[in-house]
C-alpha positions as CSV (number, residue, x, y, z in Angstrom):
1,X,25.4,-2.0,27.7
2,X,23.7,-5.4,27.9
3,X,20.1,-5.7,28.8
4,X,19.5,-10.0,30.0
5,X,15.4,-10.5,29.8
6,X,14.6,-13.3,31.9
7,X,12.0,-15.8,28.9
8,X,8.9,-16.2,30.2
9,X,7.0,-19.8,29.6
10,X,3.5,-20.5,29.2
11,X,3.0,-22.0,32.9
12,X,4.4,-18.9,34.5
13,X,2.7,-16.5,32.5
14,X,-0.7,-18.4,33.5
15,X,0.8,-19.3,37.1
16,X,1.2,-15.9,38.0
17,X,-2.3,-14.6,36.5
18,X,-3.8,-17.2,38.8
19,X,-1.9,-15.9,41.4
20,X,-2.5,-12.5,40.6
21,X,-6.1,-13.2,40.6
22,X,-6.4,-15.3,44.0
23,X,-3.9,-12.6,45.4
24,X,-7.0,-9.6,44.3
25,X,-10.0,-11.6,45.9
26,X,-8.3,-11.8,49.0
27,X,-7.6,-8.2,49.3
28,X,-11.4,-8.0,48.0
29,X,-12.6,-10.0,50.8
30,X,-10.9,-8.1,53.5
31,X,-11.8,-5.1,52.3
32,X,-15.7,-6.2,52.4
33,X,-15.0,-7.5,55.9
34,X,-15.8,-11.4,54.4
35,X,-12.4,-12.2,55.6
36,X,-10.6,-11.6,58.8
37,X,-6.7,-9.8,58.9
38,X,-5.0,-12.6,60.1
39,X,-6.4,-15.2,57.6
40,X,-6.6,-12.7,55.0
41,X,-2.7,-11.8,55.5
42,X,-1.9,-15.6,55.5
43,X,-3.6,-15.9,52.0
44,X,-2.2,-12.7,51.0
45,X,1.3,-14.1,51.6
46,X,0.9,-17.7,50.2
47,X,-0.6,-16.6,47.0
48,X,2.3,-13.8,46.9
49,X,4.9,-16.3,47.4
50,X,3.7,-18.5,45.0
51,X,3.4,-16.3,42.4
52,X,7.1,-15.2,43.4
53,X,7.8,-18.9,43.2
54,X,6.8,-19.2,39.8
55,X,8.2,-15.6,38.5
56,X,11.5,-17.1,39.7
57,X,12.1,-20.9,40.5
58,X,15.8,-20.2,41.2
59,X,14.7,-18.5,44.6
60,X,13.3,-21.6,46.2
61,X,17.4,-23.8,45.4
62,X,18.2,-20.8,47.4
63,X,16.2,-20.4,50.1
64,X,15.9,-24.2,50.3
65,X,20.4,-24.7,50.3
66,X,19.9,-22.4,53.6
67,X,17.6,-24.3,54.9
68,X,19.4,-27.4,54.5
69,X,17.6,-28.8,52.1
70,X,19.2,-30.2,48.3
71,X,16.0,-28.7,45.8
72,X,13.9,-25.9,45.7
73,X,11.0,-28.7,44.4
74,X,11.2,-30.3,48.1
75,X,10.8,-27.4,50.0
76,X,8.2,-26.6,48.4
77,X,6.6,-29.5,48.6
78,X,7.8,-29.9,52.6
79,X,5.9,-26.7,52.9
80,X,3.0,-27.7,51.6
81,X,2.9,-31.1,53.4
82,X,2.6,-28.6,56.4
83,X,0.5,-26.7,55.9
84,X,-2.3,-29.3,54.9
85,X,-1.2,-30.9,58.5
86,X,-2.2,-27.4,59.7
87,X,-5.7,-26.6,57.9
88,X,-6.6,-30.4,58.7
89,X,-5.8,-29.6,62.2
90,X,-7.8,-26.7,62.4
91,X,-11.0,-27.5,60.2
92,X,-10.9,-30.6,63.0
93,X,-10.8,-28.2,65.8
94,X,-13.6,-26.5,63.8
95,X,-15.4,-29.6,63.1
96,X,-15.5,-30.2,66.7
97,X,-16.4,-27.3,67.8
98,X,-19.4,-27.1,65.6
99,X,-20.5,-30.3,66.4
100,X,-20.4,-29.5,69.8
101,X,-22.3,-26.3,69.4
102,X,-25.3,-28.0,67.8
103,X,-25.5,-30.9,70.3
104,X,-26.2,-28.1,72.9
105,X,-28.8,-26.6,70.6
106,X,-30.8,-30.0,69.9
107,X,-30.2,-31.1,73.7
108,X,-32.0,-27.6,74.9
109,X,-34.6,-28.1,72.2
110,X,-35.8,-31.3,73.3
111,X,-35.9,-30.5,76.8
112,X,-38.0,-27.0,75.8
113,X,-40.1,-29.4,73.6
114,X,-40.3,-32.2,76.1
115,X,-41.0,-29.2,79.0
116,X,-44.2,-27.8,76.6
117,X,-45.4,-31.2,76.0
118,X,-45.6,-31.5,80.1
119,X,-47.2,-28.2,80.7
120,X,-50.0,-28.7,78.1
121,X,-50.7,-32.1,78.5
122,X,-49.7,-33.5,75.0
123,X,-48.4,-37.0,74.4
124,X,-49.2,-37.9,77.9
125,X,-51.5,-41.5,76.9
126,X,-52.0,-41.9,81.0
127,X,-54.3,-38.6,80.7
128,X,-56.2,-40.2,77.4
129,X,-59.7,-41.4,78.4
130,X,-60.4,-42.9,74.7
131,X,-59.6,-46.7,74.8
132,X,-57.5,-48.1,71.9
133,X,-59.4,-49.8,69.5
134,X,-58.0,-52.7,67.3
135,X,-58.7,-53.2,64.0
């Protein structure tokens, strides 16, 4: 009986540490409720598949030929063209919305400012009995 060990290099023993690693903080940080589910199962799975990536390259040629596509290498890097498209999409749509939020919080500032400056008489000159005086 013939036992075949797959040899394991030095990137893939590190790659799949890393991955290891990212793979445990993201569990952490849904367990302490500093991550969402959804997000949290997204990072879960991309760290997961990248360290399956790693562990064995031959699975992307495969998964890539059914896909259509000639090299494992390219569909990973198709993939990963995407999904920057995606996060830029969305930290825009965050972007926006933040920027949104905090132009509502200075506009209603001012006016509660400009509102208290009305009811108690500061900054109004025409109410100032003193002359200016030039020096």
């Amino acid at each position: 009986m013939t036992h075949s060990f797959a040899v394991v290099n030095a990137f893939q023993i590190l790659g799949i540490t890393l991955c290891g690693g990212f793979g445990l903080l993201v569990v952490l940080a849904a367990l302490r409720k500093r991550l969402r589910p959804l997000p949290g199962a997204a990072w879960l799975t991309l760290w997961s598949s990248a360290g399956v990536a790693i562990a064995r390259p031959e699975l992307t040629v495969v998964v890539a030929n059914k896909l259509g596509i000639q090299r494992g290498a390219d569909l990973i890097f198709y993939l990963a063209i995407l999904g920057m498209f995606v996060g830029f999409f969305l930290m825009y749509v965050r972007m926006r919305r933040i920027d949104e939020g905090l132009t509502t919080v200075v506009r209603r500032l001012a006016i509660a400012e400009a509102r208290h400056r009305i009811e108690t008489g500061e900054g109004d000159e025409s109410r100032s009995t003193e002359t200016p005086t030039t020096d």
